[in-house]
N, CA, C, O and CB atoms as a CASP TS submission, in Angstrom:
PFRMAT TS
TARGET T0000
AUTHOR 0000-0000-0000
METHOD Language model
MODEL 1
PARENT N/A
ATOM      1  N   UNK     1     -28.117  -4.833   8.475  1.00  0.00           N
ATOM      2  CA  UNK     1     -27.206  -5.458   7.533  1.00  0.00           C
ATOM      3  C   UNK     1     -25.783  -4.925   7.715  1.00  0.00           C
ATOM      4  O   UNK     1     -24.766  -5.616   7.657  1.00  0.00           O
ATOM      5  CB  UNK     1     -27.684  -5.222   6.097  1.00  0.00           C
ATOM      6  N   UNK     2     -25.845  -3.490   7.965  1.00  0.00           N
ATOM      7  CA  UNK     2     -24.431  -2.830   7.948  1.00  0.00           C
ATOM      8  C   UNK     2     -23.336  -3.740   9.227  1.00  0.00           C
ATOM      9  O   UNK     2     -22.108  -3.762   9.315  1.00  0.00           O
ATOM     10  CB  UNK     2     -24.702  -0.899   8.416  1.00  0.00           C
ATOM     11  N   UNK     3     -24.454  -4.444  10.127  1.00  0.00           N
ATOM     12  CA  UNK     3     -23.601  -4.984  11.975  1.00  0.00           C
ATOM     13  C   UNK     3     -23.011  -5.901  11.244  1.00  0.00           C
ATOM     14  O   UNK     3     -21.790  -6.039  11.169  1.00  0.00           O
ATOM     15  CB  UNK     3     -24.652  -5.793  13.689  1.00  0.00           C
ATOM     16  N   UNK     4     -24.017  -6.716  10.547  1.00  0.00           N
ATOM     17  CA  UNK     4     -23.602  -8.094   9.560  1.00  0.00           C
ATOM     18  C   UNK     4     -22.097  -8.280   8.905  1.00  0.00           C
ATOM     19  O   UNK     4     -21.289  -9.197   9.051  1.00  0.00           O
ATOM     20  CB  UNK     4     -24.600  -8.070   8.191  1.00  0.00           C
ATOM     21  N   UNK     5     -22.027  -7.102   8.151  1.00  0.00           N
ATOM     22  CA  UNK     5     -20.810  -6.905   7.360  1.00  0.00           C
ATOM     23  C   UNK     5     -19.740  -6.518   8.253  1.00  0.00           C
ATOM     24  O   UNK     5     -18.743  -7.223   8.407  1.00  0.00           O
ATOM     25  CB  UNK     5     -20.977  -5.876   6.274  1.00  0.00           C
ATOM     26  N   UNK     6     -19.896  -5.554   8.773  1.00  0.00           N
ATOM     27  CA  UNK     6     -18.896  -4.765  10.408  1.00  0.00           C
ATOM     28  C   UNK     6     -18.212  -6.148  11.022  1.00  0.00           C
ATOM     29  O   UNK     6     -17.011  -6.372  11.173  1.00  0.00           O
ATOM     30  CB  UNK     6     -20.298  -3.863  12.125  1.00  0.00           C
ATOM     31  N   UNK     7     -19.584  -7.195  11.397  1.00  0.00           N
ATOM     32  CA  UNK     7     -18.554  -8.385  12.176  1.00  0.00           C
ATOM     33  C   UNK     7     -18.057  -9.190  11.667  1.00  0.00           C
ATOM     34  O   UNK     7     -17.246  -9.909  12.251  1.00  0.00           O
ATOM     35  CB  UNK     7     -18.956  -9.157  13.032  1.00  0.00           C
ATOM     36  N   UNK     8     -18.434  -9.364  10.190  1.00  0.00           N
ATOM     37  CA  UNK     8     -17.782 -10.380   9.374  1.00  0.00           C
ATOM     38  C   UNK     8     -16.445 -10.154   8.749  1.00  0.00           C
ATOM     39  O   UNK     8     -15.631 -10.998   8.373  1.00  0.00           O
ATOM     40  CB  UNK     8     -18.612 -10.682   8.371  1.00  0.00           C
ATOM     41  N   UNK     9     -16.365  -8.635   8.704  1.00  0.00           N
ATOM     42  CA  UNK     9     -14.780  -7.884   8.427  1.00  0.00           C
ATOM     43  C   UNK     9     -13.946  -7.971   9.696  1.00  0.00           C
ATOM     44  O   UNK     9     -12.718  -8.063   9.697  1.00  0.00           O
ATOM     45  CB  UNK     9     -14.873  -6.103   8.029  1.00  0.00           C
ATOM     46  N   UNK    10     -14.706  -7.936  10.756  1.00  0.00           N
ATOM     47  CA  UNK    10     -13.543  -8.349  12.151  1.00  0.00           C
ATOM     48  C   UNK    10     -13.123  -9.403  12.183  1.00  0.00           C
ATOM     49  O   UNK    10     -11.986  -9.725  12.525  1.00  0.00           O
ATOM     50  CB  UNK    10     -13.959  -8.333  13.540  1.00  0.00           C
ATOM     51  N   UNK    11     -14.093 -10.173  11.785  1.00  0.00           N
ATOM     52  CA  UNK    11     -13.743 -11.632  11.889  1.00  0.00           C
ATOM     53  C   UNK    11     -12.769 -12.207  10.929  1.00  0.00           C
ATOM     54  O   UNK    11     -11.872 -12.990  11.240  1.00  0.00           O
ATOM     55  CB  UNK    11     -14.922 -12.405  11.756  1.00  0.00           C
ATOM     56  N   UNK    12     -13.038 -11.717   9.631  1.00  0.00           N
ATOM     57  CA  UNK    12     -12.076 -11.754   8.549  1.00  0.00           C
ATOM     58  C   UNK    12     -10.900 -11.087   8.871  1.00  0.00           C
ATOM     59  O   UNK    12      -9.906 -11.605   8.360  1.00  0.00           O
ATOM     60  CB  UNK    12     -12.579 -11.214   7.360  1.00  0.00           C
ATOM     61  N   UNK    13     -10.699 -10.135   9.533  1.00  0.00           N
ATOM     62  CA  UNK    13      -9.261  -9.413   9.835  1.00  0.00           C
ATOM     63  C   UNK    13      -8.627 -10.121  10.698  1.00  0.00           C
ATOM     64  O   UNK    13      -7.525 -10.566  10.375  1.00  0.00           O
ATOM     65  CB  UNK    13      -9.276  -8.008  10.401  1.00  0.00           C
ATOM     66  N   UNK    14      -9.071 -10.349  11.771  1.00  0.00           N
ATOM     67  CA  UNK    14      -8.508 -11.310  12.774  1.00  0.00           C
ATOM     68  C   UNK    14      -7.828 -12.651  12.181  1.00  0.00           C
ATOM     69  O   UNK    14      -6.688 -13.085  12.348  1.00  0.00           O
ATOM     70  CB  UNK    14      -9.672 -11.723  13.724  1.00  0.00           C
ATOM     71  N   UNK    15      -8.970 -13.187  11.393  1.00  0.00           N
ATOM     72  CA  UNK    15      -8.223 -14.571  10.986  1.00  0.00           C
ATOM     73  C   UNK    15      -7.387 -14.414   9.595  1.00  0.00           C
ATOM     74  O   UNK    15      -6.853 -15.378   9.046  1.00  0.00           O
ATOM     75  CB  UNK    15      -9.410 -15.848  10.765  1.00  0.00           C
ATOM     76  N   UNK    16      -7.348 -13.351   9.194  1.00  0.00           N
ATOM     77  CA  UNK    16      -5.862 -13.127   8.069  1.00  0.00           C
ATOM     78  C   UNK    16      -4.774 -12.685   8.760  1.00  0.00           C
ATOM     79  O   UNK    16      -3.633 -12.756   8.304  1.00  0.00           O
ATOM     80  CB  UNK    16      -5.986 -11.927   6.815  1.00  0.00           C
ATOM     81  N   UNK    17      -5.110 -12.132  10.069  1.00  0.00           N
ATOM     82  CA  UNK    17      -4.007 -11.948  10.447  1.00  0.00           C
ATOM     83  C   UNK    17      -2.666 -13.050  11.508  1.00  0.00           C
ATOM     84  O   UNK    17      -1.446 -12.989  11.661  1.00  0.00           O
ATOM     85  CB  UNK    17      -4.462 -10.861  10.940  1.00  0.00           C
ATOM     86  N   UNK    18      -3.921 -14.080  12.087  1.00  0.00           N
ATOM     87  CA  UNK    18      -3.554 -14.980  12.611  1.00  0.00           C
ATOM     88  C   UNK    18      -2.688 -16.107  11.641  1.00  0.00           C
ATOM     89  O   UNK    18      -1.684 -16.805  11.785  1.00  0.00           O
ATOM     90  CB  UNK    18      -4.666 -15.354  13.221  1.00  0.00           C
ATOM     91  N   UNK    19      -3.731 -15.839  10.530  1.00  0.00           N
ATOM     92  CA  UNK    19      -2.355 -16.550   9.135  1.00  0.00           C
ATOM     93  C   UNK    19      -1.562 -16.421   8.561  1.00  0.00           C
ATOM     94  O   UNK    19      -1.018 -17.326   7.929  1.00  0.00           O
ATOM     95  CB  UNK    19      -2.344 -16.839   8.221  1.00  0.00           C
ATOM     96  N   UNK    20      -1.122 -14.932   8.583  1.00  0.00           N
ATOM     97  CA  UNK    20       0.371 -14.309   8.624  1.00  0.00           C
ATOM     98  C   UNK    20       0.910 -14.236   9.267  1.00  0.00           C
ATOM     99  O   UNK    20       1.957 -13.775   8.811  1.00  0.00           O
ATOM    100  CB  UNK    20       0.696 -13.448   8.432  1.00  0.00           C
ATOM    101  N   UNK    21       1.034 -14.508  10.956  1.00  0.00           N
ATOM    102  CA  UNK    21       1.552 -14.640  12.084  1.00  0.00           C
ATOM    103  C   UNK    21       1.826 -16.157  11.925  1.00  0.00           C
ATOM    104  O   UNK    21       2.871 -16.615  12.386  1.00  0.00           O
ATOM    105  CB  UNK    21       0.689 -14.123  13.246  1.00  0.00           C
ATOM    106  N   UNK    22       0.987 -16.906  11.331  1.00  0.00           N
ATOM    107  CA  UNK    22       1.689 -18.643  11.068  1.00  0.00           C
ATOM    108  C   UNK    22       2.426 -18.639  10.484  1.00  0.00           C
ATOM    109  O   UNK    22       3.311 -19.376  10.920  1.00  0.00           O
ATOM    110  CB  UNK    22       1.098 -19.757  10.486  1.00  0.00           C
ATOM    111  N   UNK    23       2.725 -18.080   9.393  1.00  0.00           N
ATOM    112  CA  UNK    23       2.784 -18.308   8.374  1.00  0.00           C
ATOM    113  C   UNK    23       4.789 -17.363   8.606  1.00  0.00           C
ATOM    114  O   UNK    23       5.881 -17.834   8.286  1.00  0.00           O
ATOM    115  CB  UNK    23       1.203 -17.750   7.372  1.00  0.00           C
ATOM    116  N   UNK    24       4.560 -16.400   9.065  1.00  0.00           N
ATOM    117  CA  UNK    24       5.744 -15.849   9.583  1.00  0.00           C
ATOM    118  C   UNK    24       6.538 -16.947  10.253  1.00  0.00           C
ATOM    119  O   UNK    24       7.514 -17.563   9.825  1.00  0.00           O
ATOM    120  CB  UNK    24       5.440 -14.721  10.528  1.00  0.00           C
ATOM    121  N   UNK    25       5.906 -17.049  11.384  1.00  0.00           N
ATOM    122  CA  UNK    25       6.892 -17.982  12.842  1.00  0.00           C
ATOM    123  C   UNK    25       7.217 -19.486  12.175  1.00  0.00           C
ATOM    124  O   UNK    25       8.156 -20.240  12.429  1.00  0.00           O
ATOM    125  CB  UNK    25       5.636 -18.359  14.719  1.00  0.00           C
ATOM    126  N   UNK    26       6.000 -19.672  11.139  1.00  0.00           N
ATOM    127  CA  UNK    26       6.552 -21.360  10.450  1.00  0.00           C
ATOM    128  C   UNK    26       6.483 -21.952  11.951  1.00  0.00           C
ATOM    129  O   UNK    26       7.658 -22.167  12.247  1.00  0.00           O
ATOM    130  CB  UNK    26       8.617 -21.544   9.506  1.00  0.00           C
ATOM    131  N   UNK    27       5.666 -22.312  13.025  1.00  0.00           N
ATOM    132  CA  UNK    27       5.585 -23.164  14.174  1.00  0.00           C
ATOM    133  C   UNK    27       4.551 -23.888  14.469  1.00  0.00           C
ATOM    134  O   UNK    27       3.441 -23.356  14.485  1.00  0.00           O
ATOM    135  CB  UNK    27       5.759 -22.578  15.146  1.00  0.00           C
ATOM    136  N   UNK    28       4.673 -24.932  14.693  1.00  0.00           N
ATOM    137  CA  UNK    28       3.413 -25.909  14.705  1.00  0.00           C
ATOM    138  C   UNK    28       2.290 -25.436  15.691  1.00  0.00           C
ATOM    139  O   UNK    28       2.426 -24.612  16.596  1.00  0.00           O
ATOM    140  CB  UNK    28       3.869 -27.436  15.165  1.00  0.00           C
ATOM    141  N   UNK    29       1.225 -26.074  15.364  1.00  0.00           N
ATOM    142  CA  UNK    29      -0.003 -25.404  16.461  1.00  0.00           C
ATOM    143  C   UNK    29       0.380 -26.579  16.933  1.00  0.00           C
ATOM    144  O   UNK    29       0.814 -27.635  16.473  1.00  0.00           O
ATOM    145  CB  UNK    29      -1.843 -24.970  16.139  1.00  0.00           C
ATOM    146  N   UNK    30      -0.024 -25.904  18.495  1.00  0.00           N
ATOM    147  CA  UNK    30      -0.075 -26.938  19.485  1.00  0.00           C
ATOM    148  C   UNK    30      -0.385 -26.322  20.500  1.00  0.00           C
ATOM    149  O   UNK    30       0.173 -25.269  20.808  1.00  0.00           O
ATOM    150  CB  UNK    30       1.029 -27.709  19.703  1.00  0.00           C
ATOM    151  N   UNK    31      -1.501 -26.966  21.328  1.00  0.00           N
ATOM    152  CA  UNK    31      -2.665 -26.870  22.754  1.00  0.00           C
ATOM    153  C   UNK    31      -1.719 -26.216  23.924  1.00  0.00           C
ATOM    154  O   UNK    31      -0.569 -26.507  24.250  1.00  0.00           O
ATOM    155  CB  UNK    31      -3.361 -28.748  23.428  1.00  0.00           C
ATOM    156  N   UNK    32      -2.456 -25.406  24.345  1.00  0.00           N
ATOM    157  CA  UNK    32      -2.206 -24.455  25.370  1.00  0.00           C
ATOM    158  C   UNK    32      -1.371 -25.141  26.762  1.00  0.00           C
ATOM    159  O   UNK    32      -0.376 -24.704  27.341  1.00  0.00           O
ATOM    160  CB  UNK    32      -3.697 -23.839  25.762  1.00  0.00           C
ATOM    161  N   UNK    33      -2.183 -26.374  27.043  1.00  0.00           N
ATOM    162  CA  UNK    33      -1.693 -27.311  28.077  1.00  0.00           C
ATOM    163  C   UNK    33      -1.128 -28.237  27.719  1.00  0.00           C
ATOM    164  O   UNK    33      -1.310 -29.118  28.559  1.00  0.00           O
ATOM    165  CB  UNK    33      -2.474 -27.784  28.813  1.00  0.00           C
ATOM    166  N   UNK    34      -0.160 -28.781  26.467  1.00  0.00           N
ATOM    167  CA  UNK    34       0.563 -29.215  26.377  1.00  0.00           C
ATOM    168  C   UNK    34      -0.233 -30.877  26.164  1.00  0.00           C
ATOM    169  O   UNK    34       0.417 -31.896  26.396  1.00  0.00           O
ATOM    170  CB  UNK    34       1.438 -28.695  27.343  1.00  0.00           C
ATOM    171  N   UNK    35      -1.547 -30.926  25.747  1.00  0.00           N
ATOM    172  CA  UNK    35      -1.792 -32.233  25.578  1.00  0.00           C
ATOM    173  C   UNK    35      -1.518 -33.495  26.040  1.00  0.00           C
ATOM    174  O   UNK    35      -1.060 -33.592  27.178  1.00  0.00           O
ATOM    175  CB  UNK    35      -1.603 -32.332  24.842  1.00  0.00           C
ATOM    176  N   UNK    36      -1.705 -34.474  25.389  1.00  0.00           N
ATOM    177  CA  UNK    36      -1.489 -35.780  25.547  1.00  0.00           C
ATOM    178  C   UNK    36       0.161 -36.292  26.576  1.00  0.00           C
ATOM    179  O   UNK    36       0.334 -37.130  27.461  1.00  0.00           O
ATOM    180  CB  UNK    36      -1.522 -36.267  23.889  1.00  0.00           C
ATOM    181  N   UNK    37       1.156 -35.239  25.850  1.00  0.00           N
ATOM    182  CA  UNK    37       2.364 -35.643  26.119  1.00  0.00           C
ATOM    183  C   UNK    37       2.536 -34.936  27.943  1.00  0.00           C
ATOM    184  O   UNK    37       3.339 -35.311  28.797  1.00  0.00           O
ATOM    185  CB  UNK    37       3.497 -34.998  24.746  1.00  0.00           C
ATOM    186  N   UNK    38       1.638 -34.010  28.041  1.00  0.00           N
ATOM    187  CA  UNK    38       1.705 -33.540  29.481  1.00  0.00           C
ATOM    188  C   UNK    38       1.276 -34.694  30.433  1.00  0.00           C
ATOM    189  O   UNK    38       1.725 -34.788  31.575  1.00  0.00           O
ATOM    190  CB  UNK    38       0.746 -32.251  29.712  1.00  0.00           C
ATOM    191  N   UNK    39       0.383 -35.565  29.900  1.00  0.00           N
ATOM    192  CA  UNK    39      -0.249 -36.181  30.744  1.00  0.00           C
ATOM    193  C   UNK    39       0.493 -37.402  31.044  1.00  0.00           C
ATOM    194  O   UNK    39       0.223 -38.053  32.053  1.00  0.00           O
ATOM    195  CB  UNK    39      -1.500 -36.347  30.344  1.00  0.00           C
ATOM    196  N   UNK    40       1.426 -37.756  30.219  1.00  0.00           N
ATOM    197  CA  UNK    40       2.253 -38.618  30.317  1.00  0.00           C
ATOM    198  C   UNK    40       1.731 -39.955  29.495  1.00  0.00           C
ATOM    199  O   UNK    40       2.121 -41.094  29.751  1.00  0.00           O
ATOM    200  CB  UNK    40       2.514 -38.752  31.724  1.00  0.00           C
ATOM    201  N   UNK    41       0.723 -39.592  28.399  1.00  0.00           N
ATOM    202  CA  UNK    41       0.303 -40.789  27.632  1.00  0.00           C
ATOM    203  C   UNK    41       1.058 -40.610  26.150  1.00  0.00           C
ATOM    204  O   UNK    41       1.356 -39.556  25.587  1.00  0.00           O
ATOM    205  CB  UNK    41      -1.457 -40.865  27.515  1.00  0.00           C
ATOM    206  N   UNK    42       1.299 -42.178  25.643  1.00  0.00           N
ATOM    207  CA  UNK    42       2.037 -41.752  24.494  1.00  0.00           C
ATOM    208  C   UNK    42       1.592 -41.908  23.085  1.00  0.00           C
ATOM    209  O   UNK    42       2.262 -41.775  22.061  1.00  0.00           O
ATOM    210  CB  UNK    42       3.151 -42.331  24.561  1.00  0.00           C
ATOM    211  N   UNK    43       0.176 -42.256  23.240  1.00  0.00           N
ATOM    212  CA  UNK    43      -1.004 -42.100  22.132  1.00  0.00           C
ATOM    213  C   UNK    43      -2.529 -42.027  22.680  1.00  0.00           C
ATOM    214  O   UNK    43      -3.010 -42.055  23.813  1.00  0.00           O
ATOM    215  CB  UNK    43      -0.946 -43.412  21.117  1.00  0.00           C
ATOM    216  N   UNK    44      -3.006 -41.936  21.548  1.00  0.00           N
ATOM    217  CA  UNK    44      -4.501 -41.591  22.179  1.00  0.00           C
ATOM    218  C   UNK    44      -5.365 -42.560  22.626  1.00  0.00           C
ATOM    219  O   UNK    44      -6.316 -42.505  23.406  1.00  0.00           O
ATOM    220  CB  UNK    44      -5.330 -40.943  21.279  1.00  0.00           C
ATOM    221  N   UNK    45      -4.784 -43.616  21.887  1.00  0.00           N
ATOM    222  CA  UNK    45      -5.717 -44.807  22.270  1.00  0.00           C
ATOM    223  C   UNK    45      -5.069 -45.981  22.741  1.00  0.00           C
ATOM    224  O   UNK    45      -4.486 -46.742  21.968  1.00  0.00           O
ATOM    225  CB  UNK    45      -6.532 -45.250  21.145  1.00  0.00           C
ATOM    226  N   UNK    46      -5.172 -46.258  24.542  1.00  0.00           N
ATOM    227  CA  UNK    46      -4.676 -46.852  25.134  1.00  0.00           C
ATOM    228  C   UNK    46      -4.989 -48.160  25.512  1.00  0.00           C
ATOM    229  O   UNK    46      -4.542 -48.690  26.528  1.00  0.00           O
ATOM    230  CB  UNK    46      -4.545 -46.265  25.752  1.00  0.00           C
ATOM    231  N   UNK    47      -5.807 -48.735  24.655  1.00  0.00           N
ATOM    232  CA  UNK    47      -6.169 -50.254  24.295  1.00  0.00           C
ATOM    233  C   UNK    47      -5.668 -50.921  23.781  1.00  0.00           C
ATOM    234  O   UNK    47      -5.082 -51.008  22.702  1.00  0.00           O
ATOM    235  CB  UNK    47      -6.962 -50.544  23.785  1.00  0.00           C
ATOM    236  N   UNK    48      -6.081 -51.993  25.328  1.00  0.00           N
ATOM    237  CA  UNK    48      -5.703 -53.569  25.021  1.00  0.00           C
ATOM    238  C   UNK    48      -5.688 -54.012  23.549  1.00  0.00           C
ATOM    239  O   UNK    48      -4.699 -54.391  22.921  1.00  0.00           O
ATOM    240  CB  UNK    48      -6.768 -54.546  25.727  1.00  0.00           C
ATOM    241  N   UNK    49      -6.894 -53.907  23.125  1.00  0.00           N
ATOM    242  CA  UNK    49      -7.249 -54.658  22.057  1.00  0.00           C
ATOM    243  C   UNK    49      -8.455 -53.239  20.992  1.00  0.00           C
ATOM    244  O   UNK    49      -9.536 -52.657  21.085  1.00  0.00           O
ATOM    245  CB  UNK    49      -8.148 -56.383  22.847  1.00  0.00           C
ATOM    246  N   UNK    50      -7.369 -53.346  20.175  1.00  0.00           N
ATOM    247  CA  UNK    50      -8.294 -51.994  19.228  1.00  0.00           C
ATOM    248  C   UNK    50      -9.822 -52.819  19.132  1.00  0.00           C
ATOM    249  O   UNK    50     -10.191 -53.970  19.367  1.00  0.00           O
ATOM    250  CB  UNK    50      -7.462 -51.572  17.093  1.00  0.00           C
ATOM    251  N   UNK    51     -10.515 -51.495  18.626  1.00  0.00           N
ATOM    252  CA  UNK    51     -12.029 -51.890  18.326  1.00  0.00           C
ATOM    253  C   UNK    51     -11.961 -52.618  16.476  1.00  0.00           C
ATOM    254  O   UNK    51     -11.023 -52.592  15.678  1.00  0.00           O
ATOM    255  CB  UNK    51     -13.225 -50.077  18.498  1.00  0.00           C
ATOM    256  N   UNK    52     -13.042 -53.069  16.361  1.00  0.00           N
ATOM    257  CA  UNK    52     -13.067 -53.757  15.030  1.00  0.00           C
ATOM    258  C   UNK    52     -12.888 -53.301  13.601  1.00  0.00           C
ATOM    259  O   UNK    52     -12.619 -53.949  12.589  1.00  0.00           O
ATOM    260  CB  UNK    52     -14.106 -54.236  14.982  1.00  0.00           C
ATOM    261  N   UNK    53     -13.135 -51.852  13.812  1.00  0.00           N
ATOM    262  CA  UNK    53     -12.721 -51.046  12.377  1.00  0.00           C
ATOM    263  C   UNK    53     -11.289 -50.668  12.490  1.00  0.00           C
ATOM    264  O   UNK    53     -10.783 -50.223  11.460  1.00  0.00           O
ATOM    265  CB  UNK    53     -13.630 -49.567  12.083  1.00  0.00           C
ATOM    266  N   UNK    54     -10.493 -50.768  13.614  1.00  0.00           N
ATOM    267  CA  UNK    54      -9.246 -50.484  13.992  1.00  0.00           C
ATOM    268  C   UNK    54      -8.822 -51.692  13.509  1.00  0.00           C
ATOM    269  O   UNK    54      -8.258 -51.339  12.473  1.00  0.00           O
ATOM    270  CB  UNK    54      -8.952 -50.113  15.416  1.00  0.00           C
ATOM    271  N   UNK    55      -8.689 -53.205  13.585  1.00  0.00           N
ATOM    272  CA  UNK    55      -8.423 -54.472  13.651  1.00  0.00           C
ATOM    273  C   UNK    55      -8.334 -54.381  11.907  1.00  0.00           C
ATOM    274  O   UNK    55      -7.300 -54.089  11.306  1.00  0.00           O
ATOM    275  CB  UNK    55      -9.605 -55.513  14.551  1.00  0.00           C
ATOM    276  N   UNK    56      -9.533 -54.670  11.311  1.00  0.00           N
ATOM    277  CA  UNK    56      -9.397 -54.485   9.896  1.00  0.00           C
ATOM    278  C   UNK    56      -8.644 -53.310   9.175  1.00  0.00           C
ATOM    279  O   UNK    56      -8.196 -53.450   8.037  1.00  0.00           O
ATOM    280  CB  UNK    56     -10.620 -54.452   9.470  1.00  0.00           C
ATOM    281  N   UNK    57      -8.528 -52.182   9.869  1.00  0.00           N
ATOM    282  CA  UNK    57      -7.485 -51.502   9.082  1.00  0.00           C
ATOM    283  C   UNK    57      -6.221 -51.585   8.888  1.00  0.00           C
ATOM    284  O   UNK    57      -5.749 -51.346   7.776  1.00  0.00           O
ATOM    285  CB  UNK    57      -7.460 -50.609   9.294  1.00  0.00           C
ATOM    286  N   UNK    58      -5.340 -51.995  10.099  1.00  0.00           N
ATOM    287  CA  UNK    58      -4.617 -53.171  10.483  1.00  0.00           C
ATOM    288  C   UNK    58      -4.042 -54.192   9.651  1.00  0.00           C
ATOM    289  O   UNK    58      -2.926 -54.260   9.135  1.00  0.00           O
ATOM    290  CB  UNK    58      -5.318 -53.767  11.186  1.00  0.00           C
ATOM    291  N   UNK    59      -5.355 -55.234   9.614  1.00  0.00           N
ATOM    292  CA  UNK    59      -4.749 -56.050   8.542  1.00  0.00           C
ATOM    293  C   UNK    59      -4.839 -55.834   6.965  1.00  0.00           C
ATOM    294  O   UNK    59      -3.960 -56.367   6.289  1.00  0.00           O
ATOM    295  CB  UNK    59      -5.242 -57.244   8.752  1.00  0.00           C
ATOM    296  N   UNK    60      -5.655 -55.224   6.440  1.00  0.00           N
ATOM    297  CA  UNK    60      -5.668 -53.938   5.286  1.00  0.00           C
ATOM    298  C   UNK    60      -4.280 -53.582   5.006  1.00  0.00           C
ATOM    299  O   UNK    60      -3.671 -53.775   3.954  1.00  0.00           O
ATOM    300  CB  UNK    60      -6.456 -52.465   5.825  1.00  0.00           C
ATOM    301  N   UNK    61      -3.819 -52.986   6.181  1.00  0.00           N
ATOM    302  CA  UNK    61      -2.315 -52.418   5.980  1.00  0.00           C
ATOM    303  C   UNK    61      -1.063 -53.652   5.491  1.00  0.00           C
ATOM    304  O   UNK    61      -0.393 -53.861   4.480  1.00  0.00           O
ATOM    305  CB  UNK    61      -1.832 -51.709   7.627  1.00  0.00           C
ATOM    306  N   UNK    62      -1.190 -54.177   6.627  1.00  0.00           N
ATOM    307  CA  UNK    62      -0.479 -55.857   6.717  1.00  0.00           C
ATOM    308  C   UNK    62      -0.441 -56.522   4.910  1.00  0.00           C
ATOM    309  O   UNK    62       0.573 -56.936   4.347  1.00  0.00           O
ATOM    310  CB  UNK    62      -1.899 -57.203   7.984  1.00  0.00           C
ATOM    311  N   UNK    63      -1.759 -56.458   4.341  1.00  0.00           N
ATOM    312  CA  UNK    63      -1.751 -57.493   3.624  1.00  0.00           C
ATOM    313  C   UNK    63      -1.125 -56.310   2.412  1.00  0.00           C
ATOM    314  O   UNK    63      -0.342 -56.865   1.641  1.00  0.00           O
ATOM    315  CB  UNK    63      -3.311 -58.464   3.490  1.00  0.00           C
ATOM    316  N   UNK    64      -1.277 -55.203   2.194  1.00  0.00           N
ATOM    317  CA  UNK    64      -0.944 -54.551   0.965  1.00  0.00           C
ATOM    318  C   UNK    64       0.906 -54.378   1.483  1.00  0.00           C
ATOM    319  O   UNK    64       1.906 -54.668   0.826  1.00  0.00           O
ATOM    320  CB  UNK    64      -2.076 -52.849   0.658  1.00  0.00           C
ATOM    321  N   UNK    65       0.832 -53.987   2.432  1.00  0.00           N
ATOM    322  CA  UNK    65       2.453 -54.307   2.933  1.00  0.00           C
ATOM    323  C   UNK    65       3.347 -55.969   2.105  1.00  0.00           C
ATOM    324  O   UNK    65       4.469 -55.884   1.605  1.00  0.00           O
ATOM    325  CB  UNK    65       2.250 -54.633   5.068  1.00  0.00           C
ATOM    326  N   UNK    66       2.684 -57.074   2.138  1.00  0.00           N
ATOM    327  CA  UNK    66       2.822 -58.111   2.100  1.00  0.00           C
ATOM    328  C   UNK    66       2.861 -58.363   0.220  1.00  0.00           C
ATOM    329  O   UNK    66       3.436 -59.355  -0.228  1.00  0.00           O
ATOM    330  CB  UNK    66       1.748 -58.715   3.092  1.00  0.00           C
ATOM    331  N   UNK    67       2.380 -57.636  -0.450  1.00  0.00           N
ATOM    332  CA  UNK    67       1.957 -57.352  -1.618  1.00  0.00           C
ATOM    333  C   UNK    67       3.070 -56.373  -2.410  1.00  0.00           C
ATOM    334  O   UNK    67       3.686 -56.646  -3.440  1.00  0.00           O
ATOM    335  CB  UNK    67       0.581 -56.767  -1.428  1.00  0.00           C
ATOM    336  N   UNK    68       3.106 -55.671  -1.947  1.00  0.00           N
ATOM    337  CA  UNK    68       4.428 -54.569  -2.331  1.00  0.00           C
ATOM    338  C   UNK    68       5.968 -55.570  -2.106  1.00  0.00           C
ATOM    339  O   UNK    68       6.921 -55.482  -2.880  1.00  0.00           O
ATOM    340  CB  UNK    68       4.426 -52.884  -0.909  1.00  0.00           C
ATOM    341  N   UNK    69       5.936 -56.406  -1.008  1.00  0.00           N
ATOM    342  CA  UNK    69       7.292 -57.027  -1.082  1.00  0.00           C
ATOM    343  C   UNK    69       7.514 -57.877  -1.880  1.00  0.00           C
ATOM    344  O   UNK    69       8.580 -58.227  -2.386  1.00  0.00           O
ATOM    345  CB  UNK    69       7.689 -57.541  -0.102  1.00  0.00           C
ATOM    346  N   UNK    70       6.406 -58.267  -2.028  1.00  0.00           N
ATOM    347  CA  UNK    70       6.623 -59.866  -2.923  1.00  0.00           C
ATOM    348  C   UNK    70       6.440 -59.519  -4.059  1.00  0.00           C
ATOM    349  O   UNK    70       6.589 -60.483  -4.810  1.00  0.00           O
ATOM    350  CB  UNK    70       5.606 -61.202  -2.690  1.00  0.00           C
ATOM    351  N   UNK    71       6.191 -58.623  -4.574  1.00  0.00           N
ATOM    352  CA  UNK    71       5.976 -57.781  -6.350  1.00  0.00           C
ATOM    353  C   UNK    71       7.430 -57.698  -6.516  1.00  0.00           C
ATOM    354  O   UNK    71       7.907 -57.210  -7.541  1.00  0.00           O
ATOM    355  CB  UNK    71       5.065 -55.822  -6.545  1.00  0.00           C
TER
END
């Protein structure tokens, strides 16, 4: 039980300390290799034609957009 507690206090120290080091610098996280924008893509999803829960959210947006103006 005593290893139990031992690694769960490392683990806890480490990650309070990684959140005062954020929390200091105020700097966005961001991936080691520079992500998406390294690769030269300028979103994640590079389709023709979104998939169908994409499509309806879409027009979801569209129609409450359409609703707010005309109020």
């Amino acid at each position: 039980m005593s290893t139990f507690i031992l690694a769960f206090s490392a683990f806890l120290f480490v990650i309070v300390i990684m959140a005062v080091g954020y929390i200091f610098q105020q700097k966005r996280i961001s991936g080691s290799c520079g992500g998406l924008d390294a690769l030269g893509i300028e979103k994640a999803c590079d389709c023709e034609k979104p998939c169908a829960k994409k499509r309806a959210r879409l027009r979801n947006e569209r129609r409450l957009n359409v609703q707010i103006i005309e109020e």
